[in-house]
N, C-alpha and C positions, 0 to 999 in steps of 0.2 A: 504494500500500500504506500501510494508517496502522499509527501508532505507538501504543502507549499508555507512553510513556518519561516518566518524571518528568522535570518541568523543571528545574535549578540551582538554582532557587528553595526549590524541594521536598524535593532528595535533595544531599546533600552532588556538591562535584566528583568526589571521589577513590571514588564510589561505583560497585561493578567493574558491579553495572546498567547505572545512566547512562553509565559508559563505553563500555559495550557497544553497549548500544545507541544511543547516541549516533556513533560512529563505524558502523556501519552505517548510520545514515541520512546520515552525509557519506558515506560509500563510495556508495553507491546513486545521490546526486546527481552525483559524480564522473562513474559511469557514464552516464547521463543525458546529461549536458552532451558526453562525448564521442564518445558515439554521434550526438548530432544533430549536422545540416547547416546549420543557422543559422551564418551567422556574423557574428551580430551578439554584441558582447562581453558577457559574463554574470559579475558577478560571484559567487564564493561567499560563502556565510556565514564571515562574522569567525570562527567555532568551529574551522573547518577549521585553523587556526592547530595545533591539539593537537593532527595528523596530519600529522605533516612530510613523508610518504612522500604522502600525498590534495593537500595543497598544491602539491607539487611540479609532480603529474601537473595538476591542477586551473588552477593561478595562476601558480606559479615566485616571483621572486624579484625579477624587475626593477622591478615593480609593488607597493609597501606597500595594505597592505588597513587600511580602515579601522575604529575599536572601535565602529562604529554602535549609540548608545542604551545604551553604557557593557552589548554584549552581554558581554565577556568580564571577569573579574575584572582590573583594571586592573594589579597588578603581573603577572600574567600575559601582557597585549598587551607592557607594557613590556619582557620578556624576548624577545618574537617582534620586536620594533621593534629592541633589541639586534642581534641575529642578520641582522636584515633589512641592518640597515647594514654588518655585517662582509662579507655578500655583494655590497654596494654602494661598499666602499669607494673602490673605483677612480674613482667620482665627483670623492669630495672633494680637494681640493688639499691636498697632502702634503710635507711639505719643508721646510729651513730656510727657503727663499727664496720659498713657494709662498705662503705666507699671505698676508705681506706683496702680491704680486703681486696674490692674488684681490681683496687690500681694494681698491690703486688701481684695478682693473678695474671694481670694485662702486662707490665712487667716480664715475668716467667715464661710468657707464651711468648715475647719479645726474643727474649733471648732465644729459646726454641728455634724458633723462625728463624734467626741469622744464621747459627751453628748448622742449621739443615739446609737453608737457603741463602743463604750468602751470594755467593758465586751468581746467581739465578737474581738476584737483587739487583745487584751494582751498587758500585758507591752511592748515588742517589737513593736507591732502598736500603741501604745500611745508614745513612745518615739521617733518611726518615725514621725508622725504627730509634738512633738516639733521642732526636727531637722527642716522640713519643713517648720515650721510658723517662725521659728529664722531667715534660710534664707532669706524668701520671707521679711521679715523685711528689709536686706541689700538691697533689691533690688531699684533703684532708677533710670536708665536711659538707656533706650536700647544700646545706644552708649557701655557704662562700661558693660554690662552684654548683650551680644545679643543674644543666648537659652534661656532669661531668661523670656520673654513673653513665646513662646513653654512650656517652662515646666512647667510653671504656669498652659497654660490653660491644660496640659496632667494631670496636678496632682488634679486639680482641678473635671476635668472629673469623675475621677477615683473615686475621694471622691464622687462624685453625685451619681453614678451608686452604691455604697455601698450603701448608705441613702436609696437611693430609693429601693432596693434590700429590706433591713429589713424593709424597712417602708411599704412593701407590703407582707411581711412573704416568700419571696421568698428564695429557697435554694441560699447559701451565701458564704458556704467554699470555693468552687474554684473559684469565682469571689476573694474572701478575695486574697486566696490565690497567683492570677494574677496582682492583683491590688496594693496589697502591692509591690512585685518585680518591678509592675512598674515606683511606685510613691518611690523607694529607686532611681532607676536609676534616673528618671528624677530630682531627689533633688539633687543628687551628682552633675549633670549638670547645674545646674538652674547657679550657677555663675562662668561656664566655658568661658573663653573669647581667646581661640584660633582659629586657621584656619581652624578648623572642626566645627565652628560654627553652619553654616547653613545646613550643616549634622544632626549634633545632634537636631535641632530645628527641620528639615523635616519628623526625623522619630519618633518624641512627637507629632507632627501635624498628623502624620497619624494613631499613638494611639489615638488621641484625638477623630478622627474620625470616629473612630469604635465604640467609646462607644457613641459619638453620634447617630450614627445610631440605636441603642438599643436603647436608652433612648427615640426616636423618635416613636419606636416602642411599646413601652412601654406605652407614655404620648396618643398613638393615640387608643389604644385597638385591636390593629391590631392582625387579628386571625390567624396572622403566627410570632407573636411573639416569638414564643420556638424558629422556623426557625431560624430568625432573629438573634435571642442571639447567636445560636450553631455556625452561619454562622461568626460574626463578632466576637465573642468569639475566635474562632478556627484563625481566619486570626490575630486578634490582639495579639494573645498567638506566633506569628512567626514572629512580626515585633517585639515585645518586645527580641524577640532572639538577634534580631538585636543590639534592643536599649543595651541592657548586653552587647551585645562583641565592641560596641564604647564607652561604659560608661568604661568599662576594658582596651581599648586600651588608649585612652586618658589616663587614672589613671595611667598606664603602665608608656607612656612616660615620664610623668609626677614624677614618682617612689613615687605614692599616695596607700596606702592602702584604697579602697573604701569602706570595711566594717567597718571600724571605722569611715573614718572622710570623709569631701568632696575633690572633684577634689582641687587641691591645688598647690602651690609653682613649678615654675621650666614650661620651655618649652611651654610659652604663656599661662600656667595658675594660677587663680588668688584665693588663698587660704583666707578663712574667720577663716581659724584656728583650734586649734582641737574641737569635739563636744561632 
């Protein structure tokens, strides 16, 4: 069935049209998706986001959707990234004593990763790995750094899925290559302490989540593993878009160059200095 619904582009959001008919054409796909017998994973449209009840039925909650091609108004994703993590939160490490704990963990898997992957690194990933271990070092109380559980447990992730990658002779450049990007952003984050906090910590938890799903796949022998990788691979490669353009904008505000040193000085955030 086609539409002739103006695009966002066209007709304001708040336009009771577009809304209309724009949530009938997510209802519809909703329909679609659960009446077929495929069950090969399908993502929906980022939009579906402004349909908590089509989402639910649709995607749920364990799985962050990504803002693919900047489709939704970006304080808008940021609000559903909010939400996503209050439903996630049992992820992150919580507690006087829990932070501390996840850094020496994040830490331990640091060093892990070099001694096995080193070589496979380069000095650019051997040097990102210090940055990281230097941080997770400052780290000391969720209150003073509140990303900085999130990023611990996304970077930590990331090192795992590496390890585990060479320690089974699995191809490894474009995981490297993904992982690295990721585990730069969530460093420069790890001791951001502004009003984007729980932003930034929601879309490290829904990286984190990706690679756990792999890794689950992986630890189980599951004979849809390739599946698996390509499927979480592919969704976690578009929320990292994400995590880049709030790791930028924050650095922005902030007037931080994020390729040399971390989020820093100025505009609710809090600099460890240059590295």
């Amino acid at each position: 069935m086609e539409h002739t619904a103006l695009s966002p582009a066209e007709m304001p959001a708040d336009s009771s049209y577009w809304a209309e008919s724009h949530r009938s054409d997510m209802l519809e796909w909703v329909d679609m998706k659960e009446n077929s017998h495929d069950d090969m994973l399908v993502v929906p449209p980022v939009s579906i986001i402004r349909y908590r009840d089509l989402l639910e039925r649709a995607w749920g909650w364990e799985r962050l959707l990504a803002n693919l091609h900047g489709t939704l108004v970006w304080h808008e994703y940021k609000r559903y990234v909010e939400e996503y993590l209050q439903h996630n939160a049992a992820k992150v490490a919580a507690g006087k004593d829990a932070l501390p704990a996840a850094a020496k963990r994040c830490i331990e898997f640091e060093k892990r990763l070099i001694r096995s992957c080193g070589l496979l690194l380069g000095l650019e990933g051997i040097s990102l790995s210090s940055q990281i271990q230097k941080r997770a070092n400052l780290v000391q109380s969720d209150d003073e750094y509140p990303a900085a559980a999130a990023a611990l447990l996304c970077i930590r992730m990331e090192a795992r899925l590496m390890y585990e990658f060479v320690s089974r002779s699995f191809q490894i450049s474009e995981t490297i290559s993904l992982s690295s990007k990721i585990r730069r952003c969530a460093s420069n984050l790890m001791l951001y302490k502004g009003p984007e906090s729980a932003v930034a910590a929601g879309v490290m938890v829904g990286v984190a989540t990706e690679v756990q799903i792999i890794l689950d796949s992986v630890y189980s022998g599951s004979p849809s593993v390739v599946l698996d990788y390509f499927d979480s691979h592919h969704i976690r490669g578009r929320i990292a878009a994400s995590l880049t353009r709030l790791e930028q904008e924050l650095a922005c505000n902030a007037g931080v160059d994020t390729t040399e040193k971390p989020i820093g000085t100025g505009g609710g955030l809090d600099s460890e200095g240059s590295s």
